[in-house]
C-alpha positions in Angstrom: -63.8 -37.5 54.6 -60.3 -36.1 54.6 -60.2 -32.3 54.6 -58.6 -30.3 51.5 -55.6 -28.6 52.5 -54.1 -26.2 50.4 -50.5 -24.3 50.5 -49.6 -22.6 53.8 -48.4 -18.6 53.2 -44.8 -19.8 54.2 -44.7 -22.2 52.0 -45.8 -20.2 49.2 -42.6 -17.0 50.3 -40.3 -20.0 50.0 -41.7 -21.5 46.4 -41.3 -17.2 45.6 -38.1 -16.8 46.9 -36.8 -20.2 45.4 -38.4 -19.0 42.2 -36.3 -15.5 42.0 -33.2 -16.9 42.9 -33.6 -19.1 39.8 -34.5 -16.4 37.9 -31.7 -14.4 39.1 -29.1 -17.3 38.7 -30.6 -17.6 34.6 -30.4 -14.0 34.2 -26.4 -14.0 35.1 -25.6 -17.0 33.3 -27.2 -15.5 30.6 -25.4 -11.4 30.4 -22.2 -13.9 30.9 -22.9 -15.4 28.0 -24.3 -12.5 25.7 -21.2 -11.0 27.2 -18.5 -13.7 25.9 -20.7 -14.4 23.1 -19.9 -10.4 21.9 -15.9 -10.7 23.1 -15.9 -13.6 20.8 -17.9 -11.7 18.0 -15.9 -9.1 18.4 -12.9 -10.7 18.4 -14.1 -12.4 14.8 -14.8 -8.6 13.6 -11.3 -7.4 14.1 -10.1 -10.5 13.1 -11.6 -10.3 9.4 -11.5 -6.8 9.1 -6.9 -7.2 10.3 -7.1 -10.1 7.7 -9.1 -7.9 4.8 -6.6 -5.2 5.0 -3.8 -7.0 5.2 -4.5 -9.3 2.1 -5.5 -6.0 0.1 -2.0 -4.1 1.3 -0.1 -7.2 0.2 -2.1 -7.6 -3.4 -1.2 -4.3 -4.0 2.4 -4.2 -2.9 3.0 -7.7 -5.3 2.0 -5.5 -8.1 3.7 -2.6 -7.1 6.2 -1.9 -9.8 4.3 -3.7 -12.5 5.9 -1.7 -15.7 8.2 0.4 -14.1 11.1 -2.2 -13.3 12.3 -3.3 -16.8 15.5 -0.8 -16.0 16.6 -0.5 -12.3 18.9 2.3 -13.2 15.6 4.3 -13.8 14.6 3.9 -10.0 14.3 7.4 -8.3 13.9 9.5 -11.3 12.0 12.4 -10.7 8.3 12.6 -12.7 7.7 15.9 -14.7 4.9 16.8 -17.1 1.6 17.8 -17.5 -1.1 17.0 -14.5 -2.1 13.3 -15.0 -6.0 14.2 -15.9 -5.6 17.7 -13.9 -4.1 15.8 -10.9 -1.0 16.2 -9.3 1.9 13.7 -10.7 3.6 10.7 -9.2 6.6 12.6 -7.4 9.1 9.3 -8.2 9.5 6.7 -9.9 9.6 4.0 -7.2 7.5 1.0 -6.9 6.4 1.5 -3.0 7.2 4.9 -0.8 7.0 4.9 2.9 6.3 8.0 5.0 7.2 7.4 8.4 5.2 8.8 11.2 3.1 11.3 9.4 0.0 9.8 11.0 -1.7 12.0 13.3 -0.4 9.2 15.9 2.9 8.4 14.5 1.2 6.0 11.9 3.0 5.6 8.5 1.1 5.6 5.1 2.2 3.8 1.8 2.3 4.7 -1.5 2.2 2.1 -4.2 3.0 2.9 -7.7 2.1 0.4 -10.7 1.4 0.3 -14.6 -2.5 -0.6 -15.4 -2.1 -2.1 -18.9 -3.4 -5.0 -19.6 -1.8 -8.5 -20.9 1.1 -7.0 -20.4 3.5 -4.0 -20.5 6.2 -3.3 -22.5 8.9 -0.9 -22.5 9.5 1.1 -26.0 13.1 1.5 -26.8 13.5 4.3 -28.2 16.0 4.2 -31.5 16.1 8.3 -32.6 17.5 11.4 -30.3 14.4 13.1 -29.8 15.2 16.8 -29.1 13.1 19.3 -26.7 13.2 21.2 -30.2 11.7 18.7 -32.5 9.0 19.5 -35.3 7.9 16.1 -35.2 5.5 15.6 -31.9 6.6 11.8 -32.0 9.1 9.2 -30.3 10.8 6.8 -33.1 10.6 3.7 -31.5 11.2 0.0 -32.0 8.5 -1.3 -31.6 4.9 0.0 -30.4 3.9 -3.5 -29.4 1.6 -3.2 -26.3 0.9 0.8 -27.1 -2.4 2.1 -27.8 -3.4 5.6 -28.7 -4.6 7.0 -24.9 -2.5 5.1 -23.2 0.3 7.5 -20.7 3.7 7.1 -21.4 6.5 8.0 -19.0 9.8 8.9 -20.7 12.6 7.3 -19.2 16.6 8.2 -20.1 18.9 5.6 -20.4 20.9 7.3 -17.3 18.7 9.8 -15.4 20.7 12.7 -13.4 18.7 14.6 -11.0 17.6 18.2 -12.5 19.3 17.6 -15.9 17.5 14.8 -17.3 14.2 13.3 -15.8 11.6 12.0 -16.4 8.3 12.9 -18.3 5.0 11.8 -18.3 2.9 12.5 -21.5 -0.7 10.6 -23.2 0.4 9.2 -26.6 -1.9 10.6 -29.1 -1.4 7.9 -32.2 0.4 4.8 -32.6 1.9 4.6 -36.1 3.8 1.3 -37.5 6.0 0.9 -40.4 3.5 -2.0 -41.8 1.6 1.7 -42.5 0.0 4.5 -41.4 0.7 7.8 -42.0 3.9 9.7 -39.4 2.8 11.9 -36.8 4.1 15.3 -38.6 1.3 14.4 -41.7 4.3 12.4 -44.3 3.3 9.4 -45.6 6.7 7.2 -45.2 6.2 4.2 -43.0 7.1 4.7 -39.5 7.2 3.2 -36.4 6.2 6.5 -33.7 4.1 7.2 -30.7 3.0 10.5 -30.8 2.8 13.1 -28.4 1.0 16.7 -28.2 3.2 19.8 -29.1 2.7 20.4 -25.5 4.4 17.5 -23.8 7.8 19.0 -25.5 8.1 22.2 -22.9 8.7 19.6 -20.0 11.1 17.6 -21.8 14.7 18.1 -20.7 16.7 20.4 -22.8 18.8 17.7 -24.1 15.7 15.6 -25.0 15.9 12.1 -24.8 19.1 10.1 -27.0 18.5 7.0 -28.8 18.3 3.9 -25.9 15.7 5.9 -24.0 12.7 3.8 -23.2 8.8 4.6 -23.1 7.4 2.9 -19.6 4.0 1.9 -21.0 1.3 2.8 -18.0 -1.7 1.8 -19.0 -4.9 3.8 -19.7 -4.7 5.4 -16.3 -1.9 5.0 -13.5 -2.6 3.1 -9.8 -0.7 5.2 -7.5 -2.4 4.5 -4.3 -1.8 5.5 -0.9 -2.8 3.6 2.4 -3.1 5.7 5.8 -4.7 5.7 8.5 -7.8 8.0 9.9 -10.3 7.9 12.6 -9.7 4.6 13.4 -10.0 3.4 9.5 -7.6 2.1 7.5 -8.3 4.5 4.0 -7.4 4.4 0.5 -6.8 7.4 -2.0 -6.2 7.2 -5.5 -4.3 9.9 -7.0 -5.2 13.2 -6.0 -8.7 12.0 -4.9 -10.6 11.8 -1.4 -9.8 9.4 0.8 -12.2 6.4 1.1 -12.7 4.6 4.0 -12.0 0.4 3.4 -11.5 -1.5 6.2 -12.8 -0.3 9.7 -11.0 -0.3 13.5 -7.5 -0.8 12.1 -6.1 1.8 14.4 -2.0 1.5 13.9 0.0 1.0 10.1 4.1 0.6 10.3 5.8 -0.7 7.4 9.8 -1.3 6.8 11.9 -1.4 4.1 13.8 -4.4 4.0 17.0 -4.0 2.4 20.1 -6.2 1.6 22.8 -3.4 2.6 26.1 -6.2 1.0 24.5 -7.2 -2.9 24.2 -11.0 -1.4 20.8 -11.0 -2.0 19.5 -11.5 1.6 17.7 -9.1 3.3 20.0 -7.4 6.0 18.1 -5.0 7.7 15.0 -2.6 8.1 15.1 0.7 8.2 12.2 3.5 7.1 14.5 5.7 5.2 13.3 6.2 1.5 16.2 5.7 -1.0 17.1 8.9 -2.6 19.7 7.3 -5.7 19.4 4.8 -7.6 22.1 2.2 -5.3 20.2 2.5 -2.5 16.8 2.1 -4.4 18.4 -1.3 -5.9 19.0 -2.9 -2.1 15.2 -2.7 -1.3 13.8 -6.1 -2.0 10.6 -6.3 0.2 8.2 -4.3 2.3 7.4 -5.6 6.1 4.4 -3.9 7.3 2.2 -4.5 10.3 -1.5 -3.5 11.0 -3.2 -3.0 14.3 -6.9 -4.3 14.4 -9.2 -3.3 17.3 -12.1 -5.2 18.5 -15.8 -3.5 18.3 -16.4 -4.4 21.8 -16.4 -2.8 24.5 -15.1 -4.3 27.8 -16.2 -2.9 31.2 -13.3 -4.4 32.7 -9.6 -3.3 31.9 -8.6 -6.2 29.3 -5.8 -4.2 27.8 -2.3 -3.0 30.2 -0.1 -2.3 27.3 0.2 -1.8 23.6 0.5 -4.4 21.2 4.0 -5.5 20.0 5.1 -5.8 16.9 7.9 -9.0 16.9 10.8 -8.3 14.5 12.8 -11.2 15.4 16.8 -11.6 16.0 18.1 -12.1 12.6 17.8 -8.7 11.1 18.9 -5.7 12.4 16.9 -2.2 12.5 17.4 1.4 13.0 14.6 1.6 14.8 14.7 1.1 18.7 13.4 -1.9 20.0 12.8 -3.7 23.1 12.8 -7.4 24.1 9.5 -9.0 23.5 7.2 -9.3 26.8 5.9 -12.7 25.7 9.4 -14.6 26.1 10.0 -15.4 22.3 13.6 -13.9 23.3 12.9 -11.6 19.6 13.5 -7.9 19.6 9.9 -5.9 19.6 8.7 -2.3 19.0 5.2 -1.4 20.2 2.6 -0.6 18.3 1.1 2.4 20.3 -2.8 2.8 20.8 -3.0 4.9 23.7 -4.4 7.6 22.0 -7.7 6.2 21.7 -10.6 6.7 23.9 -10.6 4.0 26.8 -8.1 2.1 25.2 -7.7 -0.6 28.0 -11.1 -1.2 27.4 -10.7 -3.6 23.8 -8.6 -6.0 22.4 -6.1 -5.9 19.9 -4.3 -7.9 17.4 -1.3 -7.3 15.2 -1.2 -8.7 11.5 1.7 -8.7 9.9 3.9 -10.1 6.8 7.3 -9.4 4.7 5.8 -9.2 1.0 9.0 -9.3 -1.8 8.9 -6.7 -4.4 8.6 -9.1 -7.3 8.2 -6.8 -9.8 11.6 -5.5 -9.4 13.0 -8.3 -8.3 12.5 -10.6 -11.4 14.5 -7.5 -13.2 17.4 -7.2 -11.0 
Protein backbone atom coordinates (compact mmCIF):
# COMPACT_ATOMS: atom_id res chain seq x y z
CA UNK A 1 0.00 0.00 0.00
CA UNK A 2 0.94 3.49 -0.95
CA UNK A 3 1.88 5.67 2.08
CA UNK A 4 -0.32 8.84 3.04
CA UNK A 5 1.54 11.85 2.56
CA UNK A 6 0.33 15.04 3.82
CA UNK A 7 1.51 18.84 3.18
CA UNK A 8 5.17 19.60 3.81
CA UNK A 9 5.71 22.87 6.38
CA UNK A 10 7.08 24.84 3.16
CA UNK A 11 4.42 24.17 1.39
CA UNK A 12 1.98 25.17 3.96
CA UNK A 13 4.32 29.12 4.53
CA UNK A 14 3.73 29.46 0.77
CA UNK A 15 -0.24 28.51 0.73
CA UNK A 16 -0.01 31.30 4.04
CA UNK A 17 1.91 33.72 2.42
CA UNK A 18 -0.13 33.32 -1.00
CA UNK A 19 -3.19 33.59 1.25
CA UNK A 20 -2.22 37.24 2.88
CA UNK A 21 -1.11 38.70 -0.17
CA UNK A 22 -4.68 37.97 -1.44
CA UNK A 23 -5.98 39.30 1.40
CA UNK A 24 -3.93 42.24 1.28
CA UNK A 25 -4.52 42.86 -2.55
CA UNK A 26 -8.77 42.70 -1.48
CA UNK A 27 -8.35 44.86 1.29
CA UNK A 28 -6.79 47.80 -1.13
CA UNK A 29 -9.07 47.28 -3.82
CA UNK A 30 -11.55 47.61 -1.40
CA UNK A 31 -10.47 51.26 0.85
CA UNK A 32 -9.99 52.34 -3.04
CA UNK A 33 -13.32 51.71 -3.62
CA UNK A 34 -15.08 52.80 -0.24
CA UNK A 35 -12.77 55.70 -0.94
CA UNK A 36 -14.19 56.71 -4.56
CA UNK A 37 -17.39 55.41 -3.58
CA UNK A 38 -17.43 58.48 -0.72
CA UNK A 39 -15.72 61.18 -3.43
CA UNK A 40 -18.62 60.26 -5.59
CA UNK A 41 -21.11 60.47 -2.60
CA UNK A 42 -19.77 63.38 -1.69
CA UNK A 43 -19.69 64.83 -4.73
CA UNK A 44 -23.70 63.94 -5.08
CA UNK A 45 -24.07 65.78 -1.48
CA UNK A 46 -22.79 69.12 -2.59
CA UNK A 47 -24.24 68.64 -5.67
CA UNK A 48 -28.02 68.58 -4.32
CA UNK A 49 -27.45 70.61 -1.57
CA UNK A 50 -25.63 73.72 -4.63
CA UNK A 51 -28.77 72.70 -6.61
CA UNK A 52 -31.39 73.13 -3.39
CA UNK A 53 -30.16 76.54 -2.73
CA UNK A 54 -29.88 77.67 -5.80
CA UNK A 55 -33.49 76.74 -6.92
CA UNK A 56 -34.80 78.30 -3.55
CA UNK A 57 -32.70 81.77 -4.20
CA UNK A 58 -34.06 81.92 -7.70
CA UNK A 59 -37.96 81.03 -6.51
CA UNK A 60 -37.62 83.74 -4.33
CA UNK A 61 -35.90 86.39 -6.40
CA UNK A 62 -38.91 85.64 -9.37
CA UNK A 63 -41.25 86.76 -6.81
CA UNK A 64 -39.40 89.45 -5.46
CA UNK A 65 -41.40 92.54 -6.16
CA UNK A 66 -44.70 90.76 -6.25
CA UNK A 67 -46.98 94.03 -5.24
CA UNK A 68 -44.57 96.51 -5.01
CA UNK A 69 -43.94 97.15 -8.94
CA UNK A 70 -47.33 98.51 -10.12
CA UNK A 71 -45.46 102.21 -10.14
CA UNK A 72 -41.69 102.22 -10.86
CA UNK A 73 -41.52 105.82 -9.86
CA UNK A 74 -42.11 104.46 -6.31
CA UNK A 75 -38.73 102.42 -6.41
CA UNK A 76 -36.34 103.61 -3.49
CA UNK A 77 -38.86 105.25 -1.36
CA UNK A 78 -37.87 105.16 2.07
CA UNK A 79 -40.34 102.90 4.60
CA UNK A 80 -41.63 104.68 7.79
CA UNK A 81 -44.16 103.67 10.32
CA UNK A 82 -44.89 101.67 13.17
CA UNK A 83 -42.70 98.32 13.79
CA UNK A 84 -44.21 95.62 11.43
CA UNK A 85 -45.52 93.25 14.57
CA UNK A 86 -42.71 94.92 16.99
CA UNK A 87 -40.01 94.24 14.21
CA UNK A 88 -37.81 96.54 12.59
CA UNK A 89 -39.31 97.90 9.04
CA UNK A 90 -38.28 97.10 5.46
CA UNK A 91 -35.58 100.02 5.11
CA UNK A 92 -36.72 100.50 1.01
CA UNK A 93 -38.85 99.83 -1.12
CA UNK A 94 -36.95 97.72 -3.66
CA UNK A 95 -37.69 94.36 -4.87
CA UNK A 96 -34.05 92.70 -4.17
CA UNK A 97 -30.99 94.51 -2.08
CA UNK A 98 -27.45 93.35 -2.30
CA UNK A 99 -24.88 93.93 0.43
CA UNK A 100 -21.63 93.37 -0.91
CA UNK A 101 -18.90 91.81 1.05
CA UNK A 102 -20.45 92.01 4.47
CA UNK A 103 -19.78 88.26 4.97
CA UNK A 104 -17.34 87.53 7.49
CA UNK A 105 -15.26 86.22 4.22
CA UNK A 106 -16.25 88.81 1.78
CA UNK A 107 -19.62 86.93 1.13
CA UNK A 108 -22.64 89.07 0.01
CA UNK A 109 -26.24 88.52 1.45
CA UNK A 110 -29.61 89.23 -0.32
CA UNK A 111 -32.49 90.74 0.66
CA UNK A 112 -35.70 90.00 -1.11
CA UNK A 113 -38.81 92.04 -0.57
CA UNK A 114 -42.34 90.77 -1.86
CA UNK A 115 -46.23 91.22 -1.06
CA UNK A 116 -47.87 87.88 0.50
CA UNK A 117 -51.54 88.31 -0.56
CA UNK A 118 -53.10 85.88 -2.11
CA UNK A 119 -54.86 85.63 -5.80
CA UNK A 120 -53.55 88.61 -6.32
CA UNK A 121 -52.60 92.17 -5.28
CA UNK A 122 -53.87 95.27 -6.04
CA UNK A 123 -52.86 98.65 -5.71
CA UNK A 124 -55.62 101.22 -4.18
CA UNK A 125 -55.71 104.53 -5.79
CA UNK A 126 -56.32 106.74 -3.63
CA UNK A 127 -59.08 109.58 -4.89
CA UNK A 128 -59.07 112.16 -1.54
CA UNK A 129 -55.97 114.39 -0.09
CA UNK A 130 -55.58 112.68 3.00
CA UNK A 131 -53.96 115.11 5.54
CA UNK A 132 -51.44 114.13 8.47
CA UNK A 133 -54.30 116.18 10.31
CA UNK A 134 -57.37 114.26 9.40
CA UNK A 135 -60.26 113.36 11.86
CA UNK A 136 -61.16 110.60 9.78
CA UNK A 137 -58.50 107.53 10.44
CA UNK A 138 -59.29 106.38 6.77
CA UNK A 139 -57.91 106.43 3.03
CA UNK A 140 -60.84 107.26 0.38
CA UNK A 141 -60.10 105.00 -2.17
CA UNK A 142 -61.30 103.63 -5.41
CA UNK A 143 -61.69 100.59 -4.96
CA UNK A 144 -60.89 98.12 -1.92
CA UNK A 145 -60.89 95.23 -4.23
CA UNK A 146 -58.20 92.67 -2.91
CA UNK A 147 -58.23 94.51 0.75
CA UNK A 148 -59.12 92.79 3.80
CA UNK A 149 -59.33 94.12 7.29
CA UNK A 150 -55.52 92.95 8.73
CA UNK A 151 -54.07 93.12 5.78
CA UNK A 152 -50.61 95.93 5.93
CA UNK A 153 -50.81 98.58 3.64
CA UNK A 154 -47.80 100.69 2.49
CA UNK A 155 -48.63 104.23 1.50
CA UNK A 156 -47.06 105.18 -1.56
CA UNK A 157 -47.08 109.08 -3.15
CA UNK A 158 -47.63 109.61 -6.48
CA UNK A 159 -43.91 111.31 -6.62
CA UNK A 160 -41.83 110.35 -3.47
CA UNK A 161 -38.95 112.99 -2.52
CA UNK A 162 -36.51 111.78 -0.02
CA UNK A 163 -37.28 113.25 3.59
CA UNK A 164 -40.37 115.14 2.52
CA UNK A 165 -42.75 112.57 1.42
CA UNK A 166 -42.16 108.80 2.01
CA UNK A 167 -43.53 106.17 2.55
CA UNK A 168 -45.70 104.61 5.37
CA UNK A 169 -46.45 101.30 6.43
CA UNK A 170 -49.77 100.93 8.47
CA UNK A 171 -52.47 97.51 9.26
CA UNK A 172 -55.81 98.55 7.82
CA UNK A 173 -58.24 98.17 10.45
CA UNK A 174 -61.84 97.94 8.29
CA UNK A 175 -62.61 97.81 4.74
CA UNK A 176 -65.77 99.87 4.11
CA UNK A 177 -67.51 99.96 0.39
CA UNK A 178 -70.04 102.25 -0.93
CA UNK A 179 -72.47 99.15 -1.61
CA UNK A 180 -72.57 99.76 2.51
CA UNK A 181 -71.13 99.67 5.60
CA UNK A 182 -70.80 102.26 7.89
CA UNK A 183 -67.38 105.10 7.39
CA UNK A 184 -64.55 104.71 9.53
CA UNK A 185 -65.20 108.11 11.65
CA UNK A 186 -68.95 106.22 12.88
CA UNK A 187 -71.31 108.21 9.77
CA UNK A 188 -73.46 106.15 8.05
CA UNK A 189 -73.02 107.62 4.24
CA UNK A 190 -71.73 104.95 1.90
CA UNK A 191 -68.10 105.01 1.45
CA UNK A 192 -65.41 103.36 -0.09
CA UNK A 193 -62.24 103.65 2.84
CA UNK A 194 -59.61 101.61 4.40
CA UNK A 195 -59.10 102.52 7.69
CA UNK A 196 -56.24 103.06 9.72
CA UNK A 197 -55.49 103.55 13.65
CA UNK A 198 -55.27 107.21 14.94
CA UNK A 199 -51.70 106.17 15.34
CA UNK A 200 -50.56 105.48 11.84
CA UNK A 201 -51.21 109.49 11.25
CA UNK A 202 -47.91 110.68 13.44
CA UNK A 203 -45.71 108.96 10.68
CA UNK A 204 -47.46 110.27 7.83
CA UNK A 205 -45.65 113.14 6.06
CA UNK A 206 -46.81 116.55 6.87
CA UNK A 207 -48.36 117.10 3.59
CA UNK A 208 -50.16 113.73 3.80
CA UNK A 209 -50.77 111.92 0.90
CA UNK A 210 -52.85 114.06 -2.37
CA UNK A 211 -55.37 112.33 -4.35
CA UNK A 212 -53.34 109.74 -7.03
CA UNK A 213 -51.55 108.17 -4.08
CA UNK A 214 -51.76 104.51 -4.10
CA UNK A 215 -52.15 101.77 -1.11
CA UNK A 216 -49.45 98.77 -2.07
CA UNK A 217 -51.57 95.86 -0.74
CA UNK A 218 -48.92 93.43 1.32
CA UNK A 219 -50.70 90.76 2.33
CA UNK A 220 -51.41 89.58 5.89
CA UNK A 221 -47.69 89.62 6.72
CA UNK A 222 -44.67 90.90 4.52
CA UNK A 223 -41.71 88.30 3.00
CA UNK A 224 -38.71 90.30 3.44
CA UNK A 225 -36.08 87.65 3.48
CA UNK A 226 -32.48 87.82 3.66
CA UNK A 227 -29.94 85.02 2.41
CA UNK A 228 -26.20 84.99 3.97
CA UNK A 229 -23.89 83.04 4.61
CA UNK A 230 -22.58 81.39 8.19
CA UNK A 231 -20.39 78.64 9.28
CA UNK A 232 -20.34 77.05 6.19
CA UNK A 233 -24.39 77.28 5.79
CA UNK A 234 -26.22 79.06 3.51
CA UNK A 235 -29.13 80.69 6.18
CA UNK A 236 -32.28 82.35 5.94
CA UNK A 237 -33.97 85.08 8.20
CA UNK A 238 -37.22 86.46 8.08
CA UNK A 239 -37.75 89.81 9.23
CA UNK A 240 -36.12 90.60 12.35
CA UNK A 241 -35.94 86.88 13.29
CA UNK A 242 -32.98 84.30 13.93
CA UNK A 243 -31.27 83.07 11.33
CA UNK A 244 -32.13 79.49 10.29
CA UNK A 245 -29.79 77.26 8.84
CA UNK A 246 -31.24 75.74 5.10
CA UNK A 247 -29.00 74.32 2.95
CA UNK A 248 -25.58 73.01 4.43
CA UNK A 249 -21.67 73.34 3.00
CA UNK A 250 -22.45 76.29 0.71
CA UNK A 251 -19.42 78.13 1.80
CA UNK A 252 -19.30 81.32 -0.86
CA UNK A 253 -22.66 83.76 -2.08
CA UNK A 254 -21.92 86.75 -4.76
CA UNK A 255 -24.68 88.18 -6.55
CA UNK A 256 -24.73 91.23 -9.31
CA UNK A 257 -26.92 93.52 -10.36
CA UNK A 258 -27.47 93.43 -13.87
CA UNK A 259 -28.37 96.62 -15.30
CA UNK A 260 -29.10 98.09 -18.82
CA UNK A 261 -27.09 101.45 -18.23
CA UNK A 262 -28.68 103.07 -22.28
CA UNK A 263 -32.87 102.31 -21.75
CA UNK A 264 -32.42 99.58 -24.74
CA UNK A 265 -33.53 97.02 -22.78
CA UNK A 266 -30.49 94.78 -22.77
CA UNK A 267 -28.59 94.15 -19.89
CA UNK A 268 -25.23 96.19 -20.13
CA UNK A 269 -23.30 95.53 -17.27
CA UNK A 270 -22.93 94.21 -13.55
CA UNK A 271 -22.05 96.06 -10.92
CA UNK A 272 -22.92 95.65 -6.86
CA UNK A 273 -23.78 99.14 -6.30
CA UNK A 274 -27.40 99.48 -4.85
CA UNK A 275 -29.44 102.16 -6.63
CA UNK A 276 -30.06 105.08 -4.53
CA UNK A 277 -32.95 107.08 -6.98
CA UNK A 278 -35.47 106.07 -8.71
CA UNK A 279 -33.43 106.12 -12.56
CA UNK A 280 -30.95 104.01 -11.43
CA UNK A 281 -33.49 101.65 -9.65
CA UNK A 282 -35.45 101.52 -13.18
CA UNK A 283 -32.08 100.06 -15.11
CA UNK A 284 -31.85 96.89 -12.82
CA UNK A 285 -33.56 94.18 -14.71
CA UNK A 286 -32.13 90.90 -13.24
CA UNK A 287 -30.02 89.50 -10.33
CA UNK A 288 -26.77 87.11 -11.29
CA UNK A 289 -25.79 85.33 -8.37
CA UNK A 290 -23.42 82.47 -7.83
CA UNK A 291 -23.12 79.88 -4.90
CA UNK A 292 -20.12 77.83 -3.85
CA UNK A 293 -20.95 74.18 -2.69
CA UNK A 294 -18.40 72.15 -0.87
CA UNK A 295 -18.11 68.47 -0.83
CA UNK A 296 -18.55 66.51 2.77
CA UNK A 297 -15.54 64.53 2.05
CA UNK A 298 -12.58 64.75 3.13
CA UNK A 299 -9.56 64.01 0.77
CA UNK A 300 -6.19 62.97 2.32
CA UNK A 301 -4.59 64.05 -0.80
CA UNK A 302 -4.45 67.83 -1.97
CA UNK A 303 -7.46 67.77 -4.67
CA UNK A 304 -7.96 71.45 -4.55
CA UNK A 305 -4.74 74.27 -5.82
CA UNK A 306 -7.01 77.10 -6.26
CA UNK A 307 -10.43 78.71 -5.71
CA UNK A 308 -13.22 78.11 -7.77
CA UNK A 309 -14.08 80.72 -10.57
CA UNK A 310 -16.89 82.26 -11.16
CA UNK A 311 -17.21 82.69 -15.38
CA UNK A 312 -18.85 86.10 -16.29
CA UNK A 313 -18.31 85.83 -19.90
CA UNK A 314 -17.18 88.57 -22.57
CA UNK A 315 -20.28 90.31 -23.48
CA UNK A 316 -21.01 92.29 -20.36
CA UNK A 317 -18.86 94.53 -18.71
CA UNK A 318 -18.29 94.74 -14.73
CA UNK A 319 -16.88 96.94 -12.19
CA UNK A 320 -15.54 94.36 -10.51
CA UNK A 321 -11.94 93.10 -11.31
CA UNK A 322 -11.62 90.14 -13.16
CA UNK A 323 -9.17 87.72 -14.56
CA UNK A 324 -9.09 85.56 -17.62
CA UNK A 325 -10.62 82.12 -16.93
CA UNK A 326 -7.87 79.32 -16.12
CA UNK A 327 -10.01 76.72 -18.07
CA UNK A 328 -9.48 78.35 -21.56
CA UNK A 329 -13.14 79.42 -22.33
CA UNK A 330 -11.28 82.86 -23.22
CA UNK A 331 -14.32 84.54 -20.67
CA UNK A 332 -13.41 87.00 -18.04
CA UNK A 333 -13.51 85.28 -14.29
CA UNK A 334 -13.47 86.36 -10.64
CA UNK A 335 -12.71 83.81 -7.97
CA UNK A 336 -14.79 82.68 -5.61
CA UNK A 337 -12.45 82.61 -2.58
CA UNK A 338 -12.54 79.57 0.01
CA UNK A 339 -9.26 79.75 1.54
CA UNK A 340 -10.53 80.54 4.71
CA UNK A 341 -11.69 77.23 5.51
CA UNK A 342 -9.94 74.64 7.41
CA UNK A 343 -7.80 72.36 5.01
CA UNK A 344 -9.35 73.73 2.12
CA UNK A 345 -7.20 71.83 -0.51
CA UNK A 346 -8.55 68.99 1.08
CA UNK A 347 -12.47 68.98 -0.81
CA UNK A 348 -13.99 69.73 -3.80
CA UNK A 349 -16.00 72.49 -4.94
CA UNK A 350 -18.49 73.51 -7.45
CA UNK A 351 -19.93 76.78 -8.42
CA UNK A 352 -23.88 77.13 -9.25
CA UNK A 353 -24.91 79.86 -10.82
CA UNK A 354 -27.74 81.69 -12.93
CA UNK A 355 -29.10 85.33 -14.20
CA UNK A 356 -32.78 85.23 -12.82
CA UNK A 357 -34.93 88.55 -14.52
CA UNK A 358 -36.82 90.56 -12.05
CA UNK A 359 -40.24 89.79 -13.60
CA UNK A 360 -42.19 91.44 -11.30
CA UNK A 361 -40.89 94.69 -12.25
CA UNK A 362 -40.26 94.10 -15.41
CA UNK A 363 -43.91 93.22 -16.67
CA UNK A 364 -44.51 96.99 -15.24
CA UNK A 365 -41.88 98.94 -16.84
Amino acid sequence: MDKQRGFLLIELMIGLVIGILTSLAIAQIMAISEGQRRSTMSGEDAQVSGALALNALQRDIRQAGYGLGVNQSALGCPINGDKYNSKALPATLAPVIINDGVGSNGEDTLTIFASTKQGGSVPLLVTEDHLQTATDYAFVVKSTFSAATGDYLLAVPAAWVSGTNECVLFQATGIYNASGGACANGGSVACTKVGHAQGSLAYFPSAGYPAKSYLLNLGSSLRYRTYSISSNVLQITELSQSAKDAFPEIVNLQAFYAKDSDSDGVIDSYDTTTPTTVADWKKVLAIRVALVARSTQYEKESVTSSSPEWDLGTAISTTVSTTSCSSGSGGKCIALPVSHLADWQHYRYKVFETLIPLRNFLWNS
